[in-house]
N, C-alpha and C positions, 0 to 999 in steps of 0.2 A: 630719650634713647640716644646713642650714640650716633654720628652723623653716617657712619658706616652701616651701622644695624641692620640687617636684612632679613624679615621675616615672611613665611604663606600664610595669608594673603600680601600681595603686594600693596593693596589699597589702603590697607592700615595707619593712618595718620594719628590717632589719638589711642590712648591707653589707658583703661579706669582700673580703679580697683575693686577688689568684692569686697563688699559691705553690706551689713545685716540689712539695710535698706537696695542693697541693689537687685537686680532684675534676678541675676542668680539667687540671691537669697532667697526669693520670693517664689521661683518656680525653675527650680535647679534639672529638669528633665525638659526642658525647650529650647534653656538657654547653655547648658554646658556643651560642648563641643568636643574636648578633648581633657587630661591630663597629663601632664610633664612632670618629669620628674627624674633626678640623677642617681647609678648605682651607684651603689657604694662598691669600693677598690674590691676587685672576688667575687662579688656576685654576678651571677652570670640571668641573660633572661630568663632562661627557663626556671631556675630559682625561682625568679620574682613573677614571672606567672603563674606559680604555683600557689604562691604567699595572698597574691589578689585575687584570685581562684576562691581562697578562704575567703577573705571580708568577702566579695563578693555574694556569697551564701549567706554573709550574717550580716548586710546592707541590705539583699532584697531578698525578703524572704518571699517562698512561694505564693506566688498569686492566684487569689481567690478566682472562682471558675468564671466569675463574669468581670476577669480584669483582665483588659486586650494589653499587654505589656511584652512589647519584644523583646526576646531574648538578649541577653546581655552577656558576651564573653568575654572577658578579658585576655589583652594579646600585647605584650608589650613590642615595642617594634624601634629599628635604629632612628630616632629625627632624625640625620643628617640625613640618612638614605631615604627614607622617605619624603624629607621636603625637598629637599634638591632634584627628584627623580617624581614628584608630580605625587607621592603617594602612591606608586603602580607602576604595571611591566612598560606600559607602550612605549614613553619615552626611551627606557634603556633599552629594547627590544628596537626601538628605531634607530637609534646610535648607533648600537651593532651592528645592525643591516646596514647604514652608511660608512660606517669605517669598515666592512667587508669589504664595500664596492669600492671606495677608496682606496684596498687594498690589492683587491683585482685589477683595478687600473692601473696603478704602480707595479705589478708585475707583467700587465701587457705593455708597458712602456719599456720597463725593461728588460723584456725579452727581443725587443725589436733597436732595444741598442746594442744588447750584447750581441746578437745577429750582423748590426751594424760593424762592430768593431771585431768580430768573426772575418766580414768580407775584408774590414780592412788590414786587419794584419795578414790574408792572404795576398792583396797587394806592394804590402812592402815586404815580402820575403826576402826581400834580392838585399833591400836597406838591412834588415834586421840581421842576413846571412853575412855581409861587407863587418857590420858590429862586433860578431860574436871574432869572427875571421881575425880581427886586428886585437881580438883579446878582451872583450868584455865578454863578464861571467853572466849565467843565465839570469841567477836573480837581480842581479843589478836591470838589466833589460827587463827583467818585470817588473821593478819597480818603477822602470821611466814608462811603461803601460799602464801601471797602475795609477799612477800621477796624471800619465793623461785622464784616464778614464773619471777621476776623481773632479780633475775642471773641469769636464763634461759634464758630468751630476751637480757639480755646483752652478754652473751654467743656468740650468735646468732648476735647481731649486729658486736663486735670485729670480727670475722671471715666473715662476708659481709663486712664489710668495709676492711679488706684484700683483701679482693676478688675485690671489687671495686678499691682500688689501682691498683692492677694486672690489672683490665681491662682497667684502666688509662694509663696506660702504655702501652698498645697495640693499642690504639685508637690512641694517640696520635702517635706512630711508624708508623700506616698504614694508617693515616689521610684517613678515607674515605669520611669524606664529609668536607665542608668549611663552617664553622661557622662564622656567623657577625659579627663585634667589637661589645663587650660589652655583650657578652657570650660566656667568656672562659669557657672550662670543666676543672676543678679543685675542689682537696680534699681540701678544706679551712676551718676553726673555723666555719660558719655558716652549712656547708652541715655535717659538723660535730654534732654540735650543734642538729642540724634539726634532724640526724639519733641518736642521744639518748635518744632525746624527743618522737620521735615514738615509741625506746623499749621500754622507759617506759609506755608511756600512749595503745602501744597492750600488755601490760605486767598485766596491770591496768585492764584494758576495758576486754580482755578476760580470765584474769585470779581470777577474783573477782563473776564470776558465779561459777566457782569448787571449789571455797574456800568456798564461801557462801553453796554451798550445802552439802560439809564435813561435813560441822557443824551441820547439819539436824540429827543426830544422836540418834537414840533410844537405849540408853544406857547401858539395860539390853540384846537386842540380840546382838550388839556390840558386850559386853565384853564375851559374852558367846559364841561368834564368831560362830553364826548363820547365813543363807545365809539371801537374802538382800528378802523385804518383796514383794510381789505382787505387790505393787504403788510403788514399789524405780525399780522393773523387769519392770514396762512398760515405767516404766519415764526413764528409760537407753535406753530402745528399740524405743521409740519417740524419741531422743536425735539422735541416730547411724542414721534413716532414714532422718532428717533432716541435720543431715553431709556431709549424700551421695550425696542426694538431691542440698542441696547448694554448695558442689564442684563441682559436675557435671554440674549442673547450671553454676558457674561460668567459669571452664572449657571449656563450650563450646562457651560463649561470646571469649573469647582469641580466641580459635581453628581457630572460624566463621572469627574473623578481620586477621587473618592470614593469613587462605586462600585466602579473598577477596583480600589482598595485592599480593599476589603468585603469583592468577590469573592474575591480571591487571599487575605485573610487566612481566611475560608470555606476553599478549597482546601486551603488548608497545614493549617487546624487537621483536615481530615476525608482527610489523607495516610496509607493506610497504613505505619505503622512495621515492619510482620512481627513483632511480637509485643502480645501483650494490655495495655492500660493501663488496663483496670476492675478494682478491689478488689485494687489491688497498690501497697502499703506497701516507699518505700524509706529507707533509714537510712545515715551512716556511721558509722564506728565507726576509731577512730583509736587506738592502742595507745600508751603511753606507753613508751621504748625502754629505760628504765632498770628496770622491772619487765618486760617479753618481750625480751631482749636473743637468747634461744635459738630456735629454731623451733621447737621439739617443745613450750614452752611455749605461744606463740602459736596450734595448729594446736590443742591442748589447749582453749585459752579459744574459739576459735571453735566448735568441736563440742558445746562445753558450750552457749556462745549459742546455736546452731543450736535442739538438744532443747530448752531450754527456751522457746524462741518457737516451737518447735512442737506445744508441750502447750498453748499459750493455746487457748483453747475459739472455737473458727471462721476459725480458723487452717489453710488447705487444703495447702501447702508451704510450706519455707522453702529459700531458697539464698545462697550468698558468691558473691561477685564483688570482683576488684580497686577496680571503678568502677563505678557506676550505666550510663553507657553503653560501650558501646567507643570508645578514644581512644586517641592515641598517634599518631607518626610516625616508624615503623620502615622500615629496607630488609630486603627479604624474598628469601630465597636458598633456591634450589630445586636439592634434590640432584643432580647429574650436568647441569644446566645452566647453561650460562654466558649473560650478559650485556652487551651492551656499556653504555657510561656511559650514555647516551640512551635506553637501553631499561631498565633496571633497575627493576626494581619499587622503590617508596619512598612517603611516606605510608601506610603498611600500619598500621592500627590492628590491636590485640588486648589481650584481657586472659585474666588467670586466673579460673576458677571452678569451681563444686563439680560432682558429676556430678548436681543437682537444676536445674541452673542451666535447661535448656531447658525443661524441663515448667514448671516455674514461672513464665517470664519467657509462656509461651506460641509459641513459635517453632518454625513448622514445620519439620519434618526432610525433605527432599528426598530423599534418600540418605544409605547406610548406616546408622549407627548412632548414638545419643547415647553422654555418657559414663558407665561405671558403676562398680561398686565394682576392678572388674578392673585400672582405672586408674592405683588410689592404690600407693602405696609403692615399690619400686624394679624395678617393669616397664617397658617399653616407654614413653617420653614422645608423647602422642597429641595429634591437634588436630582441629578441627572449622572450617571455612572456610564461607562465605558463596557465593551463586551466584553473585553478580559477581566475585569470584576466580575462581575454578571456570573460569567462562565466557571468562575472559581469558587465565587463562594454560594452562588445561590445556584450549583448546576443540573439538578435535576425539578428546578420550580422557579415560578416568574418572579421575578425581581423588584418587581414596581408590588408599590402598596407596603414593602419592608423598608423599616427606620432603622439608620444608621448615621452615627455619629464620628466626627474625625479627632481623634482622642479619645481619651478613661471614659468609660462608664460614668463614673461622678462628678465628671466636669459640670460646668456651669453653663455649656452650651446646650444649644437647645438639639432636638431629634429633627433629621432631615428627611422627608419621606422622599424615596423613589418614585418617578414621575416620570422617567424615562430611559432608555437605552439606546447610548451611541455608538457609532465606530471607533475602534479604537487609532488614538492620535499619536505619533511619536511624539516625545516632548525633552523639551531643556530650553532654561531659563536665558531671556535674553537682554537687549537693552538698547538703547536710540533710534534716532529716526533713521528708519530705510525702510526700504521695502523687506517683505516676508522671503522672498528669494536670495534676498543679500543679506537676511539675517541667517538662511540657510546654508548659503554658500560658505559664512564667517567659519560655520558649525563644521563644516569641513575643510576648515583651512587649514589643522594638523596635516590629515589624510595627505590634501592636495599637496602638499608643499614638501613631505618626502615623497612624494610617489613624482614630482617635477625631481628631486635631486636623484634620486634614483636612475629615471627615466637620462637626466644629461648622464649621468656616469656610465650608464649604458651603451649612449648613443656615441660618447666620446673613446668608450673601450670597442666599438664597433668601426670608429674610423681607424683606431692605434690598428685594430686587429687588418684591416682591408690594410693599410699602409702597411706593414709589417709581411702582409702576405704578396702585396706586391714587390715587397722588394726582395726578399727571398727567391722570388722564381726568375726575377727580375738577374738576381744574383747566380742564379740556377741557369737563364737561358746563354749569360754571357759564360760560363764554364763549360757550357756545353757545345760550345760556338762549334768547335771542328764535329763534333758527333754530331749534329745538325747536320755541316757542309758534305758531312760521309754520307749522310743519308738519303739527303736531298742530291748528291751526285750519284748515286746508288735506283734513285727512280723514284726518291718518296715526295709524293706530293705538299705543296703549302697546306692541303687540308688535313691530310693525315700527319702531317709536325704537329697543328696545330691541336688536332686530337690525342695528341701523344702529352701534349704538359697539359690540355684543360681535363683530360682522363687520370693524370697522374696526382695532379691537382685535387681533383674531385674525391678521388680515393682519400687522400690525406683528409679532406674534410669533413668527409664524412666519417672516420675515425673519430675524429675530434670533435663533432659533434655526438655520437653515440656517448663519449667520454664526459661530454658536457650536461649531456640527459640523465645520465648514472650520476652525476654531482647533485643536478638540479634536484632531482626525485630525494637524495640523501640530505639538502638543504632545505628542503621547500621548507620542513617544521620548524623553523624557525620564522618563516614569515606568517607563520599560521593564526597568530596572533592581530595583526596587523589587517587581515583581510575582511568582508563584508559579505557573504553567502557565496566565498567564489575557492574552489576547492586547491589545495595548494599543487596538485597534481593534477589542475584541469588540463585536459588533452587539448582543446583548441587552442587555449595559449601557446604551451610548450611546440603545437602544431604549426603557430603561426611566426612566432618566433625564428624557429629553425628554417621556415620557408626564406624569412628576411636573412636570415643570415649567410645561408647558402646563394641565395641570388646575389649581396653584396661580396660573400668571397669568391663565387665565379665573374664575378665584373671584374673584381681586384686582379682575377687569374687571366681576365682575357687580353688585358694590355700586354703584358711580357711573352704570351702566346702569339700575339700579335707579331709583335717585336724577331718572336723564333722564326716564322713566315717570312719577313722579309731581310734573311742571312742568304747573300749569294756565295755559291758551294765554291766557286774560283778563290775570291775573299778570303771564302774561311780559310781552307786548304794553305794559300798561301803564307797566311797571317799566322802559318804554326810550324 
């Protein structure tokens, strides 16, 4: 293959071909996997699922009543989009959700500079008003705003994209999750490209409302450098409330997806499995085929492994097993019953193990019996099924004492008798040494690791938002400096100023959270996907969240309240 070549699976090192001798040849329903195959220019899929629809009918014809043969439907589907995206929603479904919150975050950054450069073009009225005065045109003075505001946003991307390097680099060192072929994470020309184009155009977008209204300028209090008039005081004070408002809003969409991920990753990690995962040690052990080519060698070497990892000193039992979990997708055939194709039992996991296997693993016994030494050698071939079997197909009668096989009816295996009933285990397939808990934790390494990016996007749109909210009122209490010194000369107390911006404050936010609860409820279905028995409209979440968030925007509101408190009324007075 070509050095670049990239296919799912990633582990793929070698590539045979079919021949009338190979494994397909010989048992084409075990061993095929998939088909591939390219349209031709015009056809479209549904076309060509219609076309395989047919063979399909005159490939399997109907199965006789005692053939367990799962349904077969043919679907043809895009490869690229399927192997780059995992074969399934959650990937793209998680992307989404990250480039949303990456998208909320770049709008509460730049609400909090356009705000920024809001107060400051109200500070240089008197410069901007000297400008126009000597005869520069309006748009010319927008455009030297616009140009600032543009190396500000470049500013700002140079040092993210540092920052993304750096987190490049630690992604890639702690590999938390295993991404497809065909979406590597890499700083390349396009993601490049891609992030200059944003500063510009949030450079553009938010920075051409503060430009534009610099230029509003009544020329004569301007240059007389008068305060700003009645309708420039309320259109500042409308402006700071819908800041609040809309961070906090946005704010608490983040917070909300955050915690829903928190919870459900909570849930899933404290999911009974039905057997014990404290102080249990798993291993594999892989035999090389040219030294155990016989079984009676092989069965040798593991008994011997067995005793001797059970003489290790605090060692409680040992057991084999095929697999660390159950795994596998078998059709499963039940003596003296037959099936029709639509009903056939299939995905039926199983594996072999020793008769330690259940004490060990911890797994309750329901019914009947475990297995014991009676088992081994050429007696009766026995099985042990799970309660969700049990309860499906045998559910109005006992289960044990019924033969079933994993496969056709006329396979060459032998009839397994039921001999017991366990709890049922969650299961998927695992590999190396660690313990059972770090093989569990691996299993939710996806989960964890966007509900961790999630969580920082949250936490980071929750600082923007407390900074942005502080400087607004911040920017709010020095506008207000003489209405203060009026008031507080007038008889109003430090406590009641200060009740005056954390009341006014409070109003705004909770606007904006109301605003943010009506997003969250209209958003949640898209995380609905991603979650673990935890409702996308749970009320304690969305309950606790808001608690956090109102407590962090009235801390953000009590500095500059603060601030209002200690303006002495002479000061002000004078200072206007």
């Amino acid at each position: 293959m070509p050095k670049d070549f990239s296919f799912y699976p990633t582990q793929t090192a070698l590539w045979t071909l079919i021949t009338p001798n190979s494994e397909f040849a010989r048992d084409p329903w075990r061993s095929v996997t998939g088909v591939f195959g390219r349209l031709k220019p015009g056809v479209s899929r549904a076309a060509a699922e219609a076309e395989l629809s047919t063979l399909e009918q005159n490939i399997l014809p109907e199965a006789s009543k005692d053939l367990a043969l799962p349904q077969a439907v043919p679907v043809v589907l895009n490869l690229q989009s399927e192997f780059t995206w995992l074969a399934g929603r959650n990937l793209r479904t998680a992307l989404t959700l990250l480039f949303g919150a990456v998208f909320f975050v770049l709008l509460i950054a730049c609400i909090d500079v356009a705000n920024l450069l809001l107060a400051q073009s109200a500070d240089r009225r008197r410069e901007l008003a000297i400008r126009a005065s000597l005869g520069a045109a309006r748009l010319r003075i927008i455009r030297q705003l616009l140009v600032e505001s543009i190396l500000l946003s470049s500013a700002g991307a140079l040092l993210g994209t540092f920052f993304a390097f750096a987190a490049l680099q630690l992604f890639r060192a702690k590999n938390p999750i295993e991404l497809p072929p065909g979406n590597p994470v890499r700083l390349d020309w396009q993601v490049l490209a891609f992030t200059a184009l944003l500063a510009i155009a949030s450079a553009m977008l938010f920075g051409l409302v503060p430009a534009w209204r610099a230029t509003r300028l009544d020329l004569n209090e301007a240059l007389k450098g008068s305060g700003q008039s009645a309708s420039q005081s309320g259109t500042m004070r409308r402006s700071a409330s819908l800041v609040i408002a809309g961070e906090v809003g946005l704010s608490l969409v983040l917070l909300a997806g955050a915690g829903l991920l928190i919870q459900s990753l909570a849930r899933l990690a404290a999911t009974p499995l039905g057997f014990r995962t404290d102080h249990l040690l798993t291993a594999s052990v892989r035999l090389p085929k040219n030294r155990y080519n016989a079984r009676s060698e092989t069965v040798q070497f593991f008994e011997r492994l067995t005793e001797q990892i059970g003489s290790i000193a605090g060692v409680q039992g040992v057991s084999m097993a095929s697999s660390f979990y159950l795994s596998g997708s078998n059709t499963l055939a039940v003596a003296g019953r037959g099936f029709s194709r639509e009903s056939a039992p299939h995905n039926i996991a199983g594996e072999t193990v020793d008769d330690n296997f259940l004490q060990v693993m911890g797994m309750p016994l329901l019914q009947g019996r475990s297995f014991d030494t009676r088992d081994r050698g050429n007696t009766q071939s026995v099985a042990i099924i799970n309660q969700a079997l049990a309860c499906r197909y045998f559910p109005s009668q006992d289960a044990l004492g019924h033969q079933i096989k994993l496969g056709l009816p006329d396979d060459s295996k032998p009839w397994l008798t039921i001999v017991g009933v366990v709890g049922n285990v969650k299961t998927q397939t695992l590999a190396n040494v660690k313990t059972m808990e770090e093989r569990l934790s691996e299993l939710q390494s996806q989960p964890r690791f966007r509900t961790f990016l999630l969580t920082a996007f949250a936490a980071l749109a929750l600082v923007l938002a407390a900074l942005g909210i502080y400087g607004v009122l911040l920017q709010s209490v020095v506008r207000r400096t003489k209405e203060i010194g009026v008031r507080m000369a007038l008889g109003a107390t430090r406590e009641s100023v200060m009740q005056m911006i954390l009341g006014q404050a409070l109003r705004t936010i909770m606007v904006g959270l109301v605003l943010g609860l009506v997003a969250t409820l209209s958003l949640a279905r898209a995380v609905a996907g991603l979650l673990y028995n935890v409702s996308p409209a749970n009320p304690a979440t969305l309950a606790a969240v808001s608690t956090i968030l109102v407590c962090v925007a009235m801390l953000a509101s009590y500095l500059p309240a603060r601030r209002a408190t200690s303006i002495d009324p002479l000061d002000a007075l004078r200072s206007e």
